[in-house]
C-alpha positions in Angstrom: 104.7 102.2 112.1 106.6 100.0 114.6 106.4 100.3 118.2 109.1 101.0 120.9 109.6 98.7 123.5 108.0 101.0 126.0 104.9 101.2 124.0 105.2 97.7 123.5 105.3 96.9 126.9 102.0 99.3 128.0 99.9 97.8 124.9 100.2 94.0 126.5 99.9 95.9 130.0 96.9 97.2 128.8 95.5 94.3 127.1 95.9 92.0 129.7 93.7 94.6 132.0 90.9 94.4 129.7 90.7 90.3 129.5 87.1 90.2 127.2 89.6 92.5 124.9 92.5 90.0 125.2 90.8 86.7 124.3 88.8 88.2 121.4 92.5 89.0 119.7 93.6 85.8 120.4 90.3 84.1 119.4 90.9 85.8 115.9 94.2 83.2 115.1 91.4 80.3 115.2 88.3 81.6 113.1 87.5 85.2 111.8 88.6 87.5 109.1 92.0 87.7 109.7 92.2 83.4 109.6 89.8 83.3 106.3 92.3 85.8 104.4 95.5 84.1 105.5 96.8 87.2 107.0 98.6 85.1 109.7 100.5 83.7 107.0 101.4 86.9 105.7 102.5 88.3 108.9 104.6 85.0 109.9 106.4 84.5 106.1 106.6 88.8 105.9 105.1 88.1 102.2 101.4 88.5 100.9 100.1 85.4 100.8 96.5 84.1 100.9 94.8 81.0 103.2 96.3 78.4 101.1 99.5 80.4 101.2 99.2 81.0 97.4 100.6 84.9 96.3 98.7 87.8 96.3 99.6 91.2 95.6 100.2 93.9 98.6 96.9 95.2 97.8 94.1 96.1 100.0 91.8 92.8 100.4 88.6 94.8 99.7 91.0 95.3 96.1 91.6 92.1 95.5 88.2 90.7 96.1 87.0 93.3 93.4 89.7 92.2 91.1 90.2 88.4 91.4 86.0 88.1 89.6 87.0 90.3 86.9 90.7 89.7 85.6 90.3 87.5 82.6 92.5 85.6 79.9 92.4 88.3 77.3 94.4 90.8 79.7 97.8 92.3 79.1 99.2 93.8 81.9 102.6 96.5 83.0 103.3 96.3 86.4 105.8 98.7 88.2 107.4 97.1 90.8 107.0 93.0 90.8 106.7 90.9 93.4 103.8 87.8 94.4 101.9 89.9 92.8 103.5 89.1 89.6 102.9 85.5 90.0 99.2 86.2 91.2 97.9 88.1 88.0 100.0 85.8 85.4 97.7 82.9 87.1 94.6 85.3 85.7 95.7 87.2 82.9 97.1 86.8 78.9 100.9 88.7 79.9 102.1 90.1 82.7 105.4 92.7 81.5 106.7 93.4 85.1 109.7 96.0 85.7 111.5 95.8 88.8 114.9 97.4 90.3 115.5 95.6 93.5 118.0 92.5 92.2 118.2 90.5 95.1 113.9 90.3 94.4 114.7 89.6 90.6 117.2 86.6 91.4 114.6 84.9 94.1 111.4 85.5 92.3 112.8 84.4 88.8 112.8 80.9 89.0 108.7 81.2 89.7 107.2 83.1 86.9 105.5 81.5 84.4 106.3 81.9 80.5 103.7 84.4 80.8 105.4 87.2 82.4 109.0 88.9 81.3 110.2 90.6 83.9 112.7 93.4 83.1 115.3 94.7 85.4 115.2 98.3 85.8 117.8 101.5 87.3 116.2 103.2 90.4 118.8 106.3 89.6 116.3 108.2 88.4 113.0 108.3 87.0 114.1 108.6 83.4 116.6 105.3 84.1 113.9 103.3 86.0 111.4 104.4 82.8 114.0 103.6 80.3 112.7 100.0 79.3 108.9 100.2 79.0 107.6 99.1 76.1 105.5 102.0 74.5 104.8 100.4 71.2 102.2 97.9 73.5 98.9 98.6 74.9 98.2 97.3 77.8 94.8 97.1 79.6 96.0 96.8 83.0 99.1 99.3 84.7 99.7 98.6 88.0 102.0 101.0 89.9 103.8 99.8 92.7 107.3 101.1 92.2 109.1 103.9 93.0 108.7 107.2 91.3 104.9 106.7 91.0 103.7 109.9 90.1 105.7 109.3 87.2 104.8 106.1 86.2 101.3 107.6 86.1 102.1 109.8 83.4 104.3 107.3 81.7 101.4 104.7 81.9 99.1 106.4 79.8 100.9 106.7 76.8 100.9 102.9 77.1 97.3 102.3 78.4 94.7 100.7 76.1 91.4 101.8 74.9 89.6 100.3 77.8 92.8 100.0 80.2 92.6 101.0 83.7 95.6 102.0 86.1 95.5 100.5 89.7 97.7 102.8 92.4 98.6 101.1 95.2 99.4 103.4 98.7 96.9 105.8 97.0 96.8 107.2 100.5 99.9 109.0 100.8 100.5 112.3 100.1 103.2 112.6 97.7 101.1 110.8 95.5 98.9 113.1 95.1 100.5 114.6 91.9 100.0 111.5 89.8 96.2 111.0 91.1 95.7 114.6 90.0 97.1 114.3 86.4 95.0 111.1 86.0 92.1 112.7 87.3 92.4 115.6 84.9 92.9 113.5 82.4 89.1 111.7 82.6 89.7 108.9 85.0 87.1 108.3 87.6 88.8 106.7 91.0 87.2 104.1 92.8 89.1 103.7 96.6 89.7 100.6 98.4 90.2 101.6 101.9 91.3 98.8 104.8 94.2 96.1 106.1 96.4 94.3 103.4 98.1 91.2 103.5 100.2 90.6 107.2 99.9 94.6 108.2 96.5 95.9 110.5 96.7 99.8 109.5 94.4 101.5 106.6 95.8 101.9 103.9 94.3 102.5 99.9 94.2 100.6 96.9 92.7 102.5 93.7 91.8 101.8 90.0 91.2 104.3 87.7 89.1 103.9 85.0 87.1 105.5 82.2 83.2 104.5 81.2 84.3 101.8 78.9 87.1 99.5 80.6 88.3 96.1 80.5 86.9 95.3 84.6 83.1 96.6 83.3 82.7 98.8 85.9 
């Protein structure tokens, strides 16, 4: 949530009363956390992007840690919504079929995917229209949604989803999401949460995978 300029204002006020508090924060743009993840980059280029400014997805870093040991060759993956983290899995994965409405972010991203991904362009009129080109005859092991109407790409997702396919939820946080984690619940997922900052913001936010006993991460 942005500032105002007011609040702006008494935050450096404040900071520059409490000086140990001060240089700590600045210490963090030389070593630290922050530095090691390449969220500087991220915040300066307004894109995810790790250390060595590769892609990443928008994810929680705890979830991509878990992720990045476990994604393998063999993997087909739907993505809802595309982005870096299009180019990110298709670096780790067998297919990455990516849907995406936004196509300003379709005609700058094209040019970078690899033959491994097809990217599809999509309507946001409605859920129906932004639905309207997955593939259901595929499995896939992996759905990611990170679109809009997410509660309904839930649903849509597991008509698609493989025998040991899992769905990762990004913004699992928010409220109106709540309908989709429900249905996927009742449905025999387990959920596993990954609660903390994400590439170039510092508030909590959640990234979770759902999953059943036998899945394609082995957890």
């Amino acid at each position: 949530m942005a500032l105002t300029i007011t609040e702006k204002i008494t935050t450096l006020l404040k900071l520059i009363s409490e000086p140990k508090i001060f240089s700590t924060l600045i210490s963090f743009r030389g070593f630290g956390y922050l530095l090691e993840k390449g969220w500087f980059n991220s915040f300066k280029s307004g894109e995810p992007i790790d250390a060595e400014l590769k892609p990443i997805p928008w994810f929680t870093y705890s979830a991509i840690d878990f992720l990045k040991d476990r994604l393998n060759l063999n993997l087909n993956i739907m993505e809802f919504g595309s982005g870096n983290s299009t180019l990110f899995f298709a670096e780790r994965v067998k297919k990455v079929y990516s849907l995406e409405h936004d196509k300003i972010w379709i005609q700058k991203i094209y040019s970078k995917l690899p033959q491994n991904v097809e990217l599809n362009s999509t309507s946001s009129a409605s859920a129906e229209d932004y639905l309207h080109p997955v593939v259901e005859r595929e499995k896939y092991d992996i759905i990611i949604v990170d679109g809009l109407f997410r509660n309904e790409c839930i649903k849509a997702g597991l008509n698609c989803i493989s025998d040991v396919g899992i769905i990762i939820l990004d913004d699992s946080e928010r409220i109106e999401y709540s309908e989709g984690i429900k249905f996927i619940v009742q449905k025999g997922f387990k959920q596993i949460n990954f609660t903390g900052i994400a590439p170039g913001i510092f508030f909590n936010k959640c990234t979770s995978i759902f999953y059943k006993s036998n899945n394609c991460l082995k957890i």
